[in-house]
Each structure stands twice: as structure tokens, then as C-alpha cells.
C-alpha positions as CSV (number, residue, x, y, z in Angstrom):
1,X,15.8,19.3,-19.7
2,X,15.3,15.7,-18.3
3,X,13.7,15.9,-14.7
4,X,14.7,13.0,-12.1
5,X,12.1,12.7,-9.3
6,X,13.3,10.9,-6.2
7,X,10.6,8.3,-4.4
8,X,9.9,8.2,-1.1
9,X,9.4,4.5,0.9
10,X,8.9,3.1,3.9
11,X,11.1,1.1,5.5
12,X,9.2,-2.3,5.5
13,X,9.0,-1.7,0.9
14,X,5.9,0.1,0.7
15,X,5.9,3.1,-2.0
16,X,4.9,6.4,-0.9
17,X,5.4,8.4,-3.9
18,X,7.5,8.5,-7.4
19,X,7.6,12.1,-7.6
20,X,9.5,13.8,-5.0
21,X,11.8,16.8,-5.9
22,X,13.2,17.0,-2.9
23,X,13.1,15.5,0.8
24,X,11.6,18.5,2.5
25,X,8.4,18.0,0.0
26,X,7.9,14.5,1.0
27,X,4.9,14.9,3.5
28,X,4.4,11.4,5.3
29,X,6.8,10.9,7.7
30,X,5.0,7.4,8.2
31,X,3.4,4.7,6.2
32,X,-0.1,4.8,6.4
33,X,-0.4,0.6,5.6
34,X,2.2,-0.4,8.2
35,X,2.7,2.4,10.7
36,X,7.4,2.6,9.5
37,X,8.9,5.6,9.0
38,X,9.1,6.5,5.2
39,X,12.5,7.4,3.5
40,X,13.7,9.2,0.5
41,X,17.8,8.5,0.8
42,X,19.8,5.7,1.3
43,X,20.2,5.0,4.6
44,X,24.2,4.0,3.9
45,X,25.3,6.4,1.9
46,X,22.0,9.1,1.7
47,X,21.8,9.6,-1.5
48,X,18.3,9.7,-3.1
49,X,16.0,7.0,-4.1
50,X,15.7,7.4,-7.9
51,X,11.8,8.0,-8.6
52,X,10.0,8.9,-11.8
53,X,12.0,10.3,-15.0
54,X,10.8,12.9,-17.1
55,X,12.1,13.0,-20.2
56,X,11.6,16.1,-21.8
57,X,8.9,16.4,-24.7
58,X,7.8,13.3,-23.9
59,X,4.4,12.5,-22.2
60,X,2.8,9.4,-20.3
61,X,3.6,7.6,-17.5
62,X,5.4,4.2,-16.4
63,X,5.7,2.3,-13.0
64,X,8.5,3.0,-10.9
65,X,9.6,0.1,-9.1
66,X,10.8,0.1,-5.3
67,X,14.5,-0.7,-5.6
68,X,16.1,-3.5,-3.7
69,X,19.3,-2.4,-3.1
70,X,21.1,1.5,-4.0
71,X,22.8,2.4,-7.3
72,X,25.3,4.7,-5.2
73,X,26.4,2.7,-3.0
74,X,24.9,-1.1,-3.8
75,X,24.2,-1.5,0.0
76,X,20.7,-3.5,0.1
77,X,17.7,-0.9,1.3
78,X,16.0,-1.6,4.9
79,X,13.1,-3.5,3.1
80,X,15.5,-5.7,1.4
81,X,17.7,-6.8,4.7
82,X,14.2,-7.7,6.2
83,X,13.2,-9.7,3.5
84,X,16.5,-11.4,3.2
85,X,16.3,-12.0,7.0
86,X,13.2,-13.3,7.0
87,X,13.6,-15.6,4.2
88,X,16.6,-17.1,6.2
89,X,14.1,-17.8,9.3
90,X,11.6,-19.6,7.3
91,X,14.6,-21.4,6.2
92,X,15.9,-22.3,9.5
93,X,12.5,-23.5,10.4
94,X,12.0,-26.3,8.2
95,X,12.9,-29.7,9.8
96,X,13.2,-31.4,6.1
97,X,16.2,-29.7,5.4
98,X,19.9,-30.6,7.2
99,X,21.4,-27.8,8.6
100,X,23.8,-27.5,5.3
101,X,21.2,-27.3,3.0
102,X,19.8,-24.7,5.5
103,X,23.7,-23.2,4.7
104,X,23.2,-23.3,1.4
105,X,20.2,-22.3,1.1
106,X,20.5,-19.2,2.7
107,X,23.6,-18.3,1.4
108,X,22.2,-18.3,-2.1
109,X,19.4,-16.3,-1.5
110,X,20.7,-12.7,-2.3
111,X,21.8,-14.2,-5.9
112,X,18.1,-15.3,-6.0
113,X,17.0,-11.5,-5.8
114,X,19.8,-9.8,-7.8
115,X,18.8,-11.1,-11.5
116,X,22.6,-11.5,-12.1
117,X,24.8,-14.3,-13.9
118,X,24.3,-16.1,-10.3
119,X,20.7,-16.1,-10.2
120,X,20.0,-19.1,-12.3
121,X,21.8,-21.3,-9.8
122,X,20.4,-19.7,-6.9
123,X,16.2,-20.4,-8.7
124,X,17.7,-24.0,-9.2
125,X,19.3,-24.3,-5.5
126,X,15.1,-23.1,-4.0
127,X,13.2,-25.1,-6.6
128,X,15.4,-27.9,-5.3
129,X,15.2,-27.1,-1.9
130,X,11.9,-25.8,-2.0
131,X,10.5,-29.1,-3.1
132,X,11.5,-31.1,-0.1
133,X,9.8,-28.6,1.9
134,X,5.8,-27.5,2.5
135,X,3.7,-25.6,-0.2
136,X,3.1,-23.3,2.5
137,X,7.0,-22.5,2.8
138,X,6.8,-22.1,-0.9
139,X,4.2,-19.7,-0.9
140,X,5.4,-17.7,2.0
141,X,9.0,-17.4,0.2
142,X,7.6,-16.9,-3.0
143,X,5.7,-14.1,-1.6
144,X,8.6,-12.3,0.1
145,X,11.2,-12.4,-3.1
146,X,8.7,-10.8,-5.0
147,X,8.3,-7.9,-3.2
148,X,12.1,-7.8,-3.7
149,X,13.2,-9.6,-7.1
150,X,12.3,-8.7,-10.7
151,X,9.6,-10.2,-12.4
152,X,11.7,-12.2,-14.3
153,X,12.8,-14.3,-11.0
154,X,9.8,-14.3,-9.8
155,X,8.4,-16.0,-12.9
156,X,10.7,-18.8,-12.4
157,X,9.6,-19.5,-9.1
158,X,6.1,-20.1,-9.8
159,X,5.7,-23.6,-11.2
């Protein structure tokens, strides 16, 4: 029989493990890079962060990505409201850009993350904003989705 581990994280995105069974077995109660607390459930709904899967007679290992937002309840986890959050403050900081294509900007920015049939305006609406802006805001937001969005965003982000 299949096993599904849950994963424990901490609140700022950090993985703490893949292979958690259950929540009393998860041993950190803290991140050791960052000092947050670490999780294993939704904090909406509490179901459990979906970790490793073991399918049965089959060996080897795979990556487990951190998700971005829960498959119960779709509510984004703590590490993707911060990111989000802080995305929209680098936004807000940049003088080059009106305060509607601040608006916009912002507003398009969990479409950018969500690799869904929105996303391709949202990559054109920050290559287009993100080019009347500083390299370093560039960096600094490229940095931030991908800690968030699939590699497949990511890659059209980097020119």
C-alpha cells in the first residue's frame, strides 16, 4: 500500500522534512535557518502538508517541493502571503511606475505564481513593468517568486 508522508515547514518557506507520518513525530518546533515556527497542517483549514509518496514496490527518491498554496482548501500558506506581500512593497516603492501600474502590477502578481491560464499575462504584465524599473528590483522579485512559483514561471522571468 501507497504511503503519503506529510512535510513539515516553517513559516517564512523553508523545508524541514518530506517524511513525516504524523505531527507529533515532527521534532523542530523552529527553523534552525530563520529562527519561525515550523508547520505540518494548513493553517486555514489544518489539514496536512502533503510530503514524500511512496509508491509501493517502487524504490528511489524525488524532490518534494514546498507548496504555495493548500490542495484542501486553496488558501495560500504563510510563506506565500509574505512573499506576495512583500512583492507588493517593492512594488510600491518604485518611483518609475504611476500608482496604476503600481494597481496593476500588484494585482496580477498571484496569477504570476499560480502557473494557470492567467499566468502568461501576468509574466507579460512584470517583464513589462519590470523593464521600466531597476535591475536590482528585478532581481529582488525574481528572487522572491521563485521561492514560490514553479520552475516554469520562473524560467520566463529570467531574460
Amino acid at each position: 500500500m501507497d504511503t503519503q508522508y506529510s512535510q513539515s515547514v516553517c513559516l517564512k518557506g523553508h523545508q524541514i522534512s518530506s517524511f513525516i507520518t504524523t505531527s507529533s513525530e515532527n521534532p523542530k518546533e523552529f527553523c534552525e535557518d530563520c529562527g519561525s515556527e515550523v508547520i505540518t497542517h494548513c493553517p486555514s483549514c489544518n489539514k496536512s502538508i502533503n510530503g514524500y509518496l511512496q509508491l509501493d514496490g517502487v524504490f528511489g527518491g524525488y524532490d518534494v517541493p514546498v507548496p504555495s498554496y493548500c490542495r484542501n482548501c486553496s488558501s495560500p500558506y504563510p510563506w506565500t502571503s509574505t512573499a506576495l506581500e512583500s512583492l507588493k512593497e517593492l512594488i510600491n516603492l518604485q518611483d518609475e511606475l504611476n500608482d496604476e501600474e503600481k494597481d496593476d502590477f500588484s494585482s496580477s502578481l498571484p496569477d504570476l505564481i499560480s502557473n494557470g491560464p492567467k499566468s502568461k499575462v501576468a509574466i507579460t504584465k512584470f517583464n513589462k513593468y519590470s523593464s521600466k524599473i531597476s535591475s536590482g528590483f528585478r532581481n529582488f522579485a525574481v528572487e522572491i517568486i521563485s521561492s514560490i512559483a514553479s520552475d516554469v514561471i520562473v524560467k520566463s522571468l529570467t531574460p
